[in-house]
Structure formats: C-alpha cells, structure tokens
N, C-alpha and C positions, 0 to 999 in steps of 0.2 A: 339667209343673207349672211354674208362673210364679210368684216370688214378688214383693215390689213393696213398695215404701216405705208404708204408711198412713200418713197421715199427719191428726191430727184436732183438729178446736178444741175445744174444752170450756171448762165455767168450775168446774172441782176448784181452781184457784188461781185468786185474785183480785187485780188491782193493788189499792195506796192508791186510793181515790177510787172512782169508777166504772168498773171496766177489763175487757178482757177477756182470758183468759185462752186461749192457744194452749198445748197439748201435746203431745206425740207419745206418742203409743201405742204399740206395737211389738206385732205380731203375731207369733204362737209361732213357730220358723224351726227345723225339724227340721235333725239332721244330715244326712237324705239330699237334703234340700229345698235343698244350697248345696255338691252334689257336686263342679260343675264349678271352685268355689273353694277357696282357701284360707281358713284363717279370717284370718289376719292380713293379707291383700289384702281379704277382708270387712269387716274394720273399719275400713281406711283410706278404703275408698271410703265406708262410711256417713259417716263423717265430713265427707268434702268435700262430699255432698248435704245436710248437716244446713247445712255452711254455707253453702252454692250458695241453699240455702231461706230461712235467715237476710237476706242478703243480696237477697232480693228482696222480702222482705216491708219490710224495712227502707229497698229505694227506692221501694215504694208509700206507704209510714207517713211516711215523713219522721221529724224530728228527733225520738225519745222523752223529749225534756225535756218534761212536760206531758201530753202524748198518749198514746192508747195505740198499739200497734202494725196498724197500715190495711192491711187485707187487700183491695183492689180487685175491687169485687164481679165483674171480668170476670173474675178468675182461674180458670184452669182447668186443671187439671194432665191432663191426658190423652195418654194414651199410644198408639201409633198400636200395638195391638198384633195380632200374626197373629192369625187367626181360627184357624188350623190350630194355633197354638198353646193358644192361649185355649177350648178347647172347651166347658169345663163350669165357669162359673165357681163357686166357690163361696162359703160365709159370710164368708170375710174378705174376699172383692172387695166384697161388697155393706155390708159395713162401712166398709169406706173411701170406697167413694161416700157415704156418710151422714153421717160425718163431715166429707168435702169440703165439703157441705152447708150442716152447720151453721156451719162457715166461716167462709163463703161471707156467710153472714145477720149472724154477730156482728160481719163486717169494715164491719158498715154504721156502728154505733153508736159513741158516740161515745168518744172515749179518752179516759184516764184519765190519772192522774199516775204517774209514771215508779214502776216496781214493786222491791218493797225486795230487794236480791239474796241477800238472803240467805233470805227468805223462799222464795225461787225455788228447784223443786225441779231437781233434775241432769238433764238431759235424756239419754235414751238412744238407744244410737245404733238407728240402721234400718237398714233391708236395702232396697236399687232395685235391682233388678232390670230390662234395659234388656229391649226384645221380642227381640233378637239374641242376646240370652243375655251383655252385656257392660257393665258398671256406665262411664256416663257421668255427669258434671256434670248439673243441670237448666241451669244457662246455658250449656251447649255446644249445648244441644235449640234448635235453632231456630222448633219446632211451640210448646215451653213459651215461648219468648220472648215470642214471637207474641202473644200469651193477655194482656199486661200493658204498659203505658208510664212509663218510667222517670222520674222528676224533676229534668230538664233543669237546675234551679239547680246542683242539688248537684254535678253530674256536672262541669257546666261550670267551676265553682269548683275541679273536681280538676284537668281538663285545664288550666289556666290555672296552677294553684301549678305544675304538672310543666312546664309550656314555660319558663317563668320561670324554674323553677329549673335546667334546662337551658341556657337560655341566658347565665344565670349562669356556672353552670360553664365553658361553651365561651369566655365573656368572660376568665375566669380562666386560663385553658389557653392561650388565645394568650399573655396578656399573659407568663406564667411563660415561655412559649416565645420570647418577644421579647425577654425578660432573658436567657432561656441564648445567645441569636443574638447582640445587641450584648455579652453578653462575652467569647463567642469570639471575635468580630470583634476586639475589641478588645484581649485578648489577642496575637491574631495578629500586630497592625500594630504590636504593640509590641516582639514580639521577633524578628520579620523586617523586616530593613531595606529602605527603599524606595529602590529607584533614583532619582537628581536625574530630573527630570522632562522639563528641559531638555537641549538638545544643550552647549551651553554652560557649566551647572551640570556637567553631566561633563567636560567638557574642562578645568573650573577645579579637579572634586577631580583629576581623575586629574594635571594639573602640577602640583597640590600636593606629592603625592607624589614627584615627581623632585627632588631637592637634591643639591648640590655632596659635601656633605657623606656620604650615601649611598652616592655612585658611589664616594669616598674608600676605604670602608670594603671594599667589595666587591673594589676593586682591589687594596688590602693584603691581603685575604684567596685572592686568586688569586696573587697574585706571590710571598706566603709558602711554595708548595707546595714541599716537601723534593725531590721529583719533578718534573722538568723537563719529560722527557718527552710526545709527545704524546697518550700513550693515557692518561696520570696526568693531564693538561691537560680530556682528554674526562669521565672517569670523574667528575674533582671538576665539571663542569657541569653533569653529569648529577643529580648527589644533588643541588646549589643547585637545578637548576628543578625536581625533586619537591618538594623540601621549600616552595619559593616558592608551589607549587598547581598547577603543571601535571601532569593525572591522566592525561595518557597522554603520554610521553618514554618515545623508543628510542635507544638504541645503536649502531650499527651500523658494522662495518671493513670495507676493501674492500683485498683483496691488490694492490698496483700496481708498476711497474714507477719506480723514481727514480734519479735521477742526481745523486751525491752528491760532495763534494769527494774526490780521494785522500788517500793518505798523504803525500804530498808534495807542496807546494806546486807550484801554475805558474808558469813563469818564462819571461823575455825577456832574450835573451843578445845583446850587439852586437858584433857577428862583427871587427870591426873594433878593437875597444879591448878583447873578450872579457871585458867587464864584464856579470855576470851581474844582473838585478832580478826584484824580487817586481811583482807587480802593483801596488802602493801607489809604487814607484816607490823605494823600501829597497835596498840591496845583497843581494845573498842574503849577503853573507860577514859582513855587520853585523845582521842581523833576532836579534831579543830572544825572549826562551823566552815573551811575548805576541803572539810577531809569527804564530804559527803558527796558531794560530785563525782570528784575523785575517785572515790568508792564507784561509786555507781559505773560508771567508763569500765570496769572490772570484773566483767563477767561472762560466763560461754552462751552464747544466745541458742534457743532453741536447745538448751540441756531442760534436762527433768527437775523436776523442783520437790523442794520436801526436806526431811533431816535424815541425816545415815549417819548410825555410830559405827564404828568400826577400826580396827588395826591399820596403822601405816604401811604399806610394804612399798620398795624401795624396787623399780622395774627398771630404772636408769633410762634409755631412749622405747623401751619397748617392744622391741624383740624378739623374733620365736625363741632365740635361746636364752635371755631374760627373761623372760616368762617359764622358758620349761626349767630354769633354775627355781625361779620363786615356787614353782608345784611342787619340785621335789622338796619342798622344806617344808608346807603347811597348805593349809587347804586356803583357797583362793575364795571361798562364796562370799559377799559381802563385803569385803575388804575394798580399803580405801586405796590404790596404786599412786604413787608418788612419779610422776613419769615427765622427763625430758622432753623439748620440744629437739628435734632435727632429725635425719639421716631416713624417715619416711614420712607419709604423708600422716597426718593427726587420724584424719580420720577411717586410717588402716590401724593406726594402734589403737583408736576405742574399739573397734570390731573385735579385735582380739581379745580386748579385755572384756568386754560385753560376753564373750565365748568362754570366756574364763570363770565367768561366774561374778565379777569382779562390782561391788553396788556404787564406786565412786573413783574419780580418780582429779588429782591435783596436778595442775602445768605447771611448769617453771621453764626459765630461760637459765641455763647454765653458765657463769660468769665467765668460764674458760672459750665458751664457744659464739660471746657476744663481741661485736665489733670492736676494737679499740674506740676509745672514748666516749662510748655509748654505756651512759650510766644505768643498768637496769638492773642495778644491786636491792635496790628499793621500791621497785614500781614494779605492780601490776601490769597485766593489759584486759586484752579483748580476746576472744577466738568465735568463730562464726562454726555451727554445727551443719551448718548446712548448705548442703555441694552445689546449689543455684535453681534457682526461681523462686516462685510460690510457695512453702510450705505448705497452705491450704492447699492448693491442687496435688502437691506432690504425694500428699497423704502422711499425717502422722500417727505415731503409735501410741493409741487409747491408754494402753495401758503403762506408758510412764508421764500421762495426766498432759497427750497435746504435745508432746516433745519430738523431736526424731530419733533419743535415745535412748534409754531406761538408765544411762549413765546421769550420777548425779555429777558434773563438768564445773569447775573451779579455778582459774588462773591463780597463783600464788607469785610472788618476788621470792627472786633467790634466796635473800634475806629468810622470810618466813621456810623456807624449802631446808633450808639447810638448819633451823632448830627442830623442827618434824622430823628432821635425819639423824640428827644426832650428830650431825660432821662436823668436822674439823677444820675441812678444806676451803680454803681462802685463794685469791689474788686473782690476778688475770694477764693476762700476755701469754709470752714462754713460759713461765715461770708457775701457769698456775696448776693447780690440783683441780681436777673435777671434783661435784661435791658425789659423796655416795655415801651409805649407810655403812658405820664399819661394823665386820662381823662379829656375831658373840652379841649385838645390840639388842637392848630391851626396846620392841616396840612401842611407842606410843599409840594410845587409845584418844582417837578423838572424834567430834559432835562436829560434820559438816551441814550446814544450813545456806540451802538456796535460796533464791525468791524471784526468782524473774517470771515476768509477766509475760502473757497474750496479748494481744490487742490487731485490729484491723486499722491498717490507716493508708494514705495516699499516698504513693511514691510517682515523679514526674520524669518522665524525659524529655531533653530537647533535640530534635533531628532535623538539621537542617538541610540541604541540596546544593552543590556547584555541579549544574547539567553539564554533560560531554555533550558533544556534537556530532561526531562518529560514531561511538558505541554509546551512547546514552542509556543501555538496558545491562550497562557494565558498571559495579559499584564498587569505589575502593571506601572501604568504612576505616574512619579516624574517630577513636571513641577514647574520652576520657568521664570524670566522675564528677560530680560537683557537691559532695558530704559534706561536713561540716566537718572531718577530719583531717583533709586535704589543704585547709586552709585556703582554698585557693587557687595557689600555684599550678596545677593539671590547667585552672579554666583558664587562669591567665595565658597559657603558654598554647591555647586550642582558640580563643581569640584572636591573639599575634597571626594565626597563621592563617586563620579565614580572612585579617584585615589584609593580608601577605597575598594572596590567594587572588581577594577579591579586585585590589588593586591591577592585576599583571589581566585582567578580564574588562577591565575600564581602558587598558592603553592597549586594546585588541587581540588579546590571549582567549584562546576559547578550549579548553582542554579536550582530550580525546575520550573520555570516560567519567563517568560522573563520580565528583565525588561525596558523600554520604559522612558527613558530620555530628557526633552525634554521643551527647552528654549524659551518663546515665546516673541514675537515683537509687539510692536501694544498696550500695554496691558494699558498704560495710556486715550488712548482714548475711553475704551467698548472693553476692551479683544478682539482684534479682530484677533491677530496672534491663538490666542487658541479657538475661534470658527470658523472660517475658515479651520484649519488643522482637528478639530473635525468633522466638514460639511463634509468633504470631504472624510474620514473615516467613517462617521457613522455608515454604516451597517457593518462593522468589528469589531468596538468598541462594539457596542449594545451586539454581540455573544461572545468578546474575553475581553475585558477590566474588571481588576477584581477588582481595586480599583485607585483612586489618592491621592498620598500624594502630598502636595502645600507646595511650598517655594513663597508664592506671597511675603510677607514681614514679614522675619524670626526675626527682630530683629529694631521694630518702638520706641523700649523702654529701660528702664532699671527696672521699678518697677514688673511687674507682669508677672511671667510667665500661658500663655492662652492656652487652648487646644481644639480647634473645631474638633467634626468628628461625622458625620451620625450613627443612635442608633446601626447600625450593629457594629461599629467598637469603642463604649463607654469603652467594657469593655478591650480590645488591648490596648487605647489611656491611660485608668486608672491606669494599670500597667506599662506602659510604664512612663508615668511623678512619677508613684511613688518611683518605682526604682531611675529614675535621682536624684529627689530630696531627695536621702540622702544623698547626697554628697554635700551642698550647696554652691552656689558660695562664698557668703560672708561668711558663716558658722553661729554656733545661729540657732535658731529657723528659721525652711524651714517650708512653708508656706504647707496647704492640696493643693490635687490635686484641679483645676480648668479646668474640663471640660464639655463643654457644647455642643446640636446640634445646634447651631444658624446659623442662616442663613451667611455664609459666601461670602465676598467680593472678587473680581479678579478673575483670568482663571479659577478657581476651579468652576464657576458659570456653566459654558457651562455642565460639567461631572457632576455635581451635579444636577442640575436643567434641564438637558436637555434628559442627560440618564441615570439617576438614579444611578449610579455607583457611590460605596462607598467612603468618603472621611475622609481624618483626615490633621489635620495643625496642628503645635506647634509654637507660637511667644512669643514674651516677648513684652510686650507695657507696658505702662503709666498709667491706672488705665483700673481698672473691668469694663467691658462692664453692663452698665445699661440704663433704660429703655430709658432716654436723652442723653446718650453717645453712645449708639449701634450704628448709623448710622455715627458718626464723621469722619469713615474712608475714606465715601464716599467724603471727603473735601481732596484734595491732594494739601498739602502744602510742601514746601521747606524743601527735608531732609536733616539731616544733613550726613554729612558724616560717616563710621561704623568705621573711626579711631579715630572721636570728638567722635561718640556716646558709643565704645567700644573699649578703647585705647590696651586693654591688649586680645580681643576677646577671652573674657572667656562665653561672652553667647552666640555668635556665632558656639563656639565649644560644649555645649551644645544644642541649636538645632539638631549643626550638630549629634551628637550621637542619640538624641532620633529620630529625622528622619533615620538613619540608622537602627535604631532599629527596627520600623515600616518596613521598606522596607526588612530589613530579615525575618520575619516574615509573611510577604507578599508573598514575593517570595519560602520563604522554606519550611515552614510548609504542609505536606499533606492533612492534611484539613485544609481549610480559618479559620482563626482567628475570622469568625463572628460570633456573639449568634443571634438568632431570638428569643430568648427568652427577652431580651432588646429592640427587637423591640413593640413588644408584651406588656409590663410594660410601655415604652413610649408611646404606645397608649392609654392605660388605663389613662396614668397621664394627657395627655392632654384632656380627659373628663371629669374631676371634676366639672366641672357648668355643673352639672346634672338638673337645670333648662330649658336648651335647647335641654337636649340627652333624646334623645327616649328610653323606657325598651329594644326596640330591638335593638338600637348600642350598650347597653352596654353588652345586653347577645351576639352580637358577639366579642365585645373587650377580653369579659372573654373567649368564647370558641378558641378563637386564641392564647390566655394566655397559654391554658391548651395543646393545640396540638404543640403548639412550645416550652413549658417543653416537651413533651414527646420524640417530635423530638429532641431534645437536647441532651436527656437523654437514650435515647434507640438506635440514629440511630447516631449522633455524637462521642459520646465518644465509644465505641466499633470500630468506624471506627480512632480512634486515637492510638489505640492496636496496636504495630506493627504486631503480631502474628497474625489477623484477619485482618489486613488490606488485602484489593483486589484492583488493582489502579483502575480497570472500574466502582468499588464498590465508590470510594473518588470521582473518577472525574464527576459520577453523583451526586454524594455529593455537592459537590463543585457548582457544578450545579445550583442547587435550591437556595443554598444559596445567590449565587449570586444573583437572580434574585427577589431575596424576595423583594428588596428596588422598583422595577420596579413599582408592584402593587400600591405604592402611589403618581404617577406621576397623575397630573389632566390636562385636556384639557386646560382651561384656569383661569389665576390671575390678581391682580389689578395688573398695572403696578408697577413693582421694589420687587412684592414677587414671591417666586420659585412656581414654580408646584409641587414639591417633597415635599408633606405636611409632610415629617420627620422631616423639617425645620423648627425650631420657631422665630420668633424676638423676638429682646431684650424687656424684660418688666418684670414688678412684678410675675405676675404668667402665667408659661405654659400652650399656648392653640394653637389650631390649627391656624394660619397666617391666612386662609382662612375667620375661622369663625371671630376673632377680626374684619374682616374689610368689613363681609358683613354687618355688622347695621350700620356700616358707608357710605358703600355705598347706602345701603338704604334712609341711613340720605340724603346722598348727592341727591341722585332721588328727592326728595320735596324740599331740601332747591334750589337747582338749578332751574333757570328760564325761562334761556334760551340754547339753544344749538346750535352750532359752526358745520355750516357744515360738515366742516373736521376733526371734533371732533367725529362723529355721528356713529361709530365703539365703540371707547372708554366708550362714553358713555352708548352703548347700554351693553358692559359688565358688566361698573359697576352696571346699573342700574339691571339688571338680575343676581349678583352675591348676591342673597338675603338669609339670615339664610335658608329656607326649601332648598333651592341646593346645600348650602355650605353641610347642614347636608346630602344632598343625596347622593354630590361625597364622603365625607369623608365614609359613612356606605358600599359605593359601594369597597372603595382601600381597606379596612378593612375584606369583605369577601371575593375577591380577591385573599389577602395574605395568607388568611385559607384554600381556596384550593389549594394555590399553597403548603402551608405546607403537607396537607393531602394528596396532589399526592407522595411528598415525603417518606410518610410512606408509600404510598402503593405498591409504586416501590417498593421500599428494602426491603417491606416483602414479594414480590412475588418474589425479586432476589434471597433473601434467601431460599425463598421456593426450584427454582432450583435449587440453588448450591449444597444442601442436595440432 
C-alpha cells in the first residue's frame, strides 16, 4: 500500500476579490498504513512538503500583493511510482488526480487580492509518501522540478543581496584583521628595541658606553676585595661577568707546578770585603721589616737553586761577540755573567751562557736604556724562566734540582750591578754612559745564594661567551690577566667592555661571531693559565679561533701610545689608533700612528706563536720600543697602581674604546678585516739584505705580492657588496684568510723567538727573527767548546739553525701562503662559475 500527499484546489475559501482558493485535503491515513514510521518523523516530514509546495507555488505566482496565488498550468506532480508497487490503485489515487486537475484549471484565472489571514483556515499537514518507501522534499525531486520554471527576477534579487552581503562581511574581516596586524606590529616595535641600523651608529652607542668614569668605579670595586688571593680575584670576576649578561661563564683551575720565592731572601756576598747584599743592592745587616717582601717579589722563577762561588764577568747584553770576547780572555766554566737585559730574548742569552759553561748569571736593567722617569736605579724585579705552560708537563731538568735551567738566575738593581763592575758610569737620558766593567779590572769573587721553592698550587681562569648568530663556531678571544701585579686595571678595562658589549645585545644587537672572553691566571710566571686552557682546546681553536685582541698590560705608561698586531691585522690596527688620536688626551699636537708587528710579550704568546692566529694590542708605555729597550718588559718590576699611574683614567678609557673598536669589527664585519696583501709587502720588506736572498725567494715574495692584490682586489671587495654578498660565498672567504698566517709557522726557534716568522724583534732594521740569529748561532757552534749533557738538545738546534735552513724554512712558509692564496681564487671562480 502507498500512501501519498493529495493534494487539492477547491474554492470552500475565497480571497477578497476574485481569488482562488487552494486547500489540502488529507486523506484518512490508518495506523497500519505508516508502519514503517514514526509518527513524529511523520509529521516533520509533512511539514517540510507543505512547505517545499508553498514555495513553489509562490515562485510561479509571484508577489501575492494583489494576485492570487499562480499555479503554472505545466504543473505536474507526478510520481515516478513502481508498478510492482502501485498495483491496484484505489479511490483516493483517483481523487487526487482530480483534484490535481481542478488546479490545474483555477491556476489559469485570474488572482485576486491578497486573502485576509485570518479568514484563512489552518492548513493540515499530509502524508508523501516517496515510491521507495522514504519521505523526500518535492524540490529535492528533480522529475518535480522539471514540471515548472522558476522567476528569474526574484531569485536573482536573492542571489545578489547574499553576494553583497558576503562581500560585505569579507570587507569587514580583513579590515578588523589589518587593525589587529598593524597593532601587534606596532606593539612589538615599540617594546623591542631596534638595533642602529648602521655600522657606525653602533660603534657610536657602543663608545658611548665606555667613560673614564666607569672603568674608575669598576677598578675600586676590584682593588676593594678583603681577599687578595687569586682564586678570590677569579671568583669576584666571575659573579661581575654574570651579573653584566654573559649567560654562559666558566670557572675553571688547573693544578701547575710554580716556583715561588723562599723564606729567605737571595743574596750576593763579596768574597773579598764579605759584604753581604739583598738584590736591591741593601745590606742584608741594614734591610727593614719592608724589605722582606720586597725581597721576595726579586727573583727568576723556575732558576736552579743552591750557592755558586765564582768570578764576575762582565757580557754586557749577551752576545755572540760578547761572549767570544769574554772566551778569548779566560775560561768561562763556572763563572758568574753579569748580563743586560735588551736587544734579544733572555732566554737565548742563557742558552748561550749555559753553552758556555757559564754556573750563574746576574740581570740588570741598564740606566741608560730605561724609560725616562722610571726610577729603576734601586729596584730589583722578577723574570719568569719559563716559555709557557705547565712546568710539570713540560718536563724539567733533574739535574739543576727541578728547574728548567742549570743556570743559577738572579735579578740585581743597577745599583748593585754597577759595584760588581767596578764602574764609574752614572746618569740617564742623552747624557748617560752605559755601565760596563773597565778594562785592566780586578774581578770580583763572589757567593751567589738562591732559594726559591717548588710548590703545586691552583691557578683559575675565567671564560666567558657573547654567542654570534651567523658564525657562532667563529671565536674572536679578548684575554687579559687578573695577578695581583696588574693591580687591576687589565680587569677593570675587560669588564667596561663586556658591560659595553652587553648593553648594545639588550637594545637588539646580536653580533655575527662569538665573542670569547677570557681572564687568565698564572700569567706572571710563563702564561700558564692561557697556555693550558689553549692546550686543551687546541683542535677547536686551530679550526674556530679568528683573532686575539690582548689586554696583557693596557696601560704600563703615560708617554706613548703602542700598537702591536700581526701584518694581517696592520691595516684595522692603522685606522683604528688614527681615528682615536684626533681626539687627544692632552690636546696639541697628537703624535703619528705607532704600529708595529713585534714580537709580543704575555698570554698573546701561546695564540700567536703557537697557532698562528691573528693578533693586535693597544698600550700606552714609557718610551718607543727600540733595539735595547724591546725586551725590558720581560723585567717585571713593581707596578704602580692605575690610580697613581692614571688618576683621572683618561688612558684607560682610551684603550678601552680602541679595543672595542677592534672587537666590533672582529665580530661584525662579514668579511674579516684582514688584507693578505700586507702580508705579502711585509714579506717583501723583510728581504732587503738581498746579499743572503736567493733570485728564487725573491721571485716568490713578488708572485705572492701579485696573487694576494688580485685576491684582494677581485675576490674581497665584491664579497663586501651587500648585493653580491652569498654567506657560504664570505664564510669560505673568511676561510682562507684566516688561515693565511698558518703557512708561516716553522717547526723550530732559538729559544725566546716565535715560530710565526710574521714576528720581528726590536732592532734597526726589519728582518726575519730567524735569519738575525742564525749567524749567531753559527757564531756560537765555533766559539763554544764544550757541551753540557743536558744541554745537548739545545745545542744541537742552535747549532743546525744555520743561514741555508733558516733561508729554506722562510722560502718554504712563503710558497705555502701562494697556494694557499691561489686555492682561493680558484674556489670562487669555480663557485662563481656554478652559481651562473
């Protein structure tokens, strides 16, 4: 059985006017006739057919203002129903056909005015029944659709309010969405600070940041510490650079081996008048309850210990030909050498003297060759015997009881130097006399007495981190010292600059390379805090370390400001001192730049001469380093304090900027700051005694001249473009240049000169360190007579460091550096080639 909507027009109700009336009828609908439903699923569905039908009578009628309701005579509700179903139809299918019908007929005529609602009886609902057995919509029936066509105005007028009003809304939606966007943005940029935009704009905040006044404060609060000590020294640097902003600083001690004053002073006893002296040149029977300290501060660490009697002899700086003078006059074994500190390293004139048979020898500082106004008429110092690290690791020699020397090692005061001589010679300036032994002189016999100790104890460092962002596995190391010597001043002026540093990182500076801070312990006795921590990095440093700048001692002076750093980093360090110095302290005439590559003293030795990596220093000292003054530093005598030596720390605070300046620089730049075309010119200048250069070192000096202009010139500056810049293109850039200093590292030197033949000593004219001191060690092969068991290393160096080897390693680091140039050109013009 099939039940089904009738659905029928009649006119039982009439509109106002002429109208016609549609009603539904409902045919009886037994309970078993709507098994398959529910009743409440039954009546929601007639419902939506009542209106499904409404709605389409109402798009053939159009608007019922006036009209009556248009029944389109195509209408035809027909139902596509099974015949298997539909078998026998009965009275109420043929009623609803007839009703269709009549419809059908009244949808012809004409409508009326709109019918009063109230009049209007309730319509009830109906039962559709689909032929599947499943109540659908009539506008779901695509057969009923079919049947009629709908009134394109009205429909069109709907689709058009709905796009509009859509498009509306989506209008509304962004714009709401472009107010929440510009005031986040805006928000943002207002409580994150933006980095200066410029190179320049940073370099101008960050030497804002540096003042006199600063360093003042920082240096009073290090020199106030109750605790002298240098684990007290470490610990308080440690809490300043956290608290400053550096988020990752370590600690770290290393057990070492030091050699430390005794308990009783060293003395010089003259055999002859049995007049006993302190090293200062004091009686020991008159020395004051200050003199003991004093004393103590006075002595060579790591010498041999014991008493030696023996003859004075009188070597003046030390010399192969002071020496082969003094042989030809007397026999050397034993004897005490009275010897000048300058013009080489110390610890090439003890080798010599140790070669010589020689059982002692006395320092002094020559009045003629010490600073003006540097009173070291009376005073003792220090000298350190050993070339850096660990003693214990380095291994010492048994048989001068633990020492590195068999030399028994003794600073003296001019003072005392010059009654041991016998001399006459007085004054200082132009005017003075060196002292020297005059000839025809009875030597004096005298009783030297050591006493310095052994001991194991703890040395600290402190290393802290400002990460880069770019190259982060790139490190530029800033190291200074924090001894009890320094007073100070190095830490104050390595604080200023991390507080400098960390600040321009808080108002959104993020630098391009990390920089690596970093305080070391140890450094009075042979750098041992900064070759230790070096040792034990090494194979990180070698690949990652991109330069050092040194605070060993920023501020020994008041007369001259100095400027050391390796030929890669000449022309950074040039600019850098020439900029400062138009601003001059005192004002008047500011002196030319003074920078040179000399061989430099303290932690900087290890990174310079050990891994070739680039360095630069800025100090202010006492007069120009010259040929008899160059080594005077290695003499550590009693500083004075940096609020006697710089009451107002106006050159303090000058370091401290031009070391900033270097260190931005360092760190920010996309390509390294180095020319290898400088390298290239400084090799060239140190072969002008073309008496000993071969045509073929100098035709490679020239062709490494020509290929590191080109590399300069073709493959640097184009990578300085920002527009052309490529970072994998810079950071093999960076690469090469790094490594260019490498090539002139040599296997082995005399004692106390670097491997890194970029390094020259102090002297009249620039020349390879190497070559200066192989016709002296030649010299020294003949004039020496005998050889010193324990000597028989040493000796066998010097004696084999002769002009043909010196000139083989320098022609070897020399084409070295031309291919390591030439690889560079040929990378970057096969990269270029790809990247096209």
């Amino acid at each position: 059985m099939v039940t089904g909507k009738i659905t029928s027009c009649s006119q039982d109700h009439s509109w106002t006017g002429s109208s016609l009336t549609c009603a539904e009828d409902l045919s009886p609908v037994t309970q078993q006739e709507v098994q398959p439903f529910e009743t409440a699923d039954l009546l929601q569905h007639i419902r939506r057919d009542i209106m499904a039908y409404r709605k389409v009578c109402d798009a053939q009628g159009g608007p019922l203002v006036g009209e009556g309701l248009h029944c389109s005579g195509g209408l035809d509700l027909d139902w596509d129903l099974d015949k298997e179903e539909l078998q026998e139809p009965g009275p109420s299918m043929d009623r609803m056909q007839m009703q269709h019908i009549d419809c059908q007929r009244s949808a012809c005529s004409d409508p009326g005015p709109d019918p009063d609602p109230e009049l209007m009886e309730p319509i009830q609902p109906s039962v559709s029944v689909s032929p599947h057995g499943r109540f659908e919509r009539l506008q779901e029936d695509p057969n009923y659709i079919s049947h009629f066509t709908r009134a394109p105005a009205h429909k069109g007028q709907r689709r058009l309010h709905c796009f509009l009003l859509r498009y509306f809304l989506a209008a509304v939606g962004l714009f709401v969405l472009g107010l929440l966007i510009g005031w986040f943005t805006h928000t943002q940029s207002v409580k994150r600070p933006v980095p200066p935009s410029d190179s320049s704009d940073l370099l101008e905040e960050l030497l804002k940041g540096i003042t006199a006044e600063k360093i003042d404060a920082l240096q009073k609060s290090f020199s106030s510490l109750p605790d002298n000590s240098e684990e007290a020294r470490a610990r308080y640097l440690y809490r300043q650079w956290v608290g400053l902003g550096l988020t990752d600083v370590h600690l770290s001690n290393h057990t070492v081996l030091l050699s430390l004053p005794g308990s009783t002073p060293n003395t010089i006893t003259d055999r002859s008048s049995h007049q006993c002296f302190l090293p200062n040149g004091t009686p020991c029977d008159q020395r004051g309850p200050n003199d003991l300290p004093r004393q103590q501060f006075s002595y060579a660490a790591y010498s041999a210990v014991g008493s030696l009697q023996g003859e004075v002899v009188d070597v003046q700086y030390g010399s192969v030909d002071d020496l082969r003078r003094a042989k030809d006059s007397l026999n050397l074994t034993n004897r005490i050498a009275v010897v000048k500190l300058g013009q080489a390293p110390l610890l090439y004139k003890l080798s010599l003297l140790s070669e010589l048979g020689f059982g002692g020898a006395l320092l002094y500082v020559d009045p003629c060759d010490a600073p003006l106004g540097r009173h070291t008429w009376n005073q003792a110092f220090r000298v350190t015997l050993n070339p850096g690290g660990n003693p214990a690791i380095a291994g010492l020699s048994r048989e001068a009881g633990g020492s590195l020397t068999s030399l028994l090692v003794q600073p003296i005061s001019a003072f005392l130097a010059k009654k041991l001589l016998s001399s006459s010679s007085a004054g200082q300036g132009d005017s003075c006399v060196p002292l020297a032994m005059p000839s025809n002189t009875e030597r004096k016999k005298i009783t030297l007495t050591v006493g310095s100790q052994l001991s194991y104890k703890k040395i600290y460092n402190v290393v802290g981190y400002l990460k880069g962002r770019r190259n982060p596995d790139r490190y530029v190391l800033v190291g200074s010292r924090h001894d009890s010597d320094q007073r100070g001043g190095a830490s104050a002026i390595m604080n200023q600059l991390i507080a400098a540093l960390t600040e321009q990182t808080k108002q959104g500076w993020v630098p391009d390379r990390t920089t690596v801070f970093c305080s070391w312990g140890g450094s009075a006795l042979g750098n041992i805090g900064s070759y230790e921590w070096g040792k034990d990095n090494s194979v990180v440093l070698q690949s990652s370390a991109v330069a050092y700048v040194s605070l060993n001692s920023p501020v020994r002076g008041t007369e001259t400001l100095r400027a050391a750093a390796s030929p890669t980093l000449l022309q950074l360090t040039s600019d850098i001192q020439r900029r400062q110095l138009l601003s001059c302290i005192r004002g008047g005439n500011c002196p030319g730049p003074n920078v040179s590559s000399l061989q430099l003293p303290g932690d900087v030795s290890f990174f310079a001469n050990q891994l070739a990596v680039p360095t630069v220093e800025f100090a202010f000292e006492q007069t120009k380093p010259e040929e008899n003054t160059g080594f005077l530093s290695e003499a550590q005598f009693s500083v004075e304090s940096p609020e006697t030596l710089d009451p107002l720390f106006k050159f303090h605070e000058t370091i401290a900027k031009m070391t900033a300046e270097a260190i931005l620089r360092l760190v920010n730049d996309p390509v390294l700051p180095f020319y290898p075309l400088d390298i290239a010119l400084d090799v060239q200048n140190k072969l002008k005694d073309k008496s000993v250069i071969s045509p073929s070192m100098l035709s490679s000096a020239a062709s490494l001249r020509d290929h590191a202009a080109f590399f300069q010139s073709e493959t640097m500056r184009p990578a300085n473009d920002p527009k052309e810049r490529d970072p994998s293109h810079v950071r093999m850039l960076n690469d090469v240049l790094r490594d260019l200093e490498k090539s002139f590292i040599i296997p082995q030197t005399p004692p106390g000169v670097y491997r890194n033949l970029l390094y020259s000593l102090p002297g009249k004219t620039s020349l390879f360190s190497v070559l200066r001191f192989s016709q002296e060690a030649a010299l020294h092969c003949n004039v020496s007579s005998k050889a010193v068991k324990h000597n028989a290393t040493d000796k066998e160096v010097l004696c084999h460091s002769t002009m043909n080897q010196s000139l083989s390693l320098i022609l070897r680091a020399i084409r070295s550096a031309e291919r390591l140039v030439c690889f560079g050109l040929d990378l970057f013009e096969n990269y270029q080639r790809e990247a096209k």
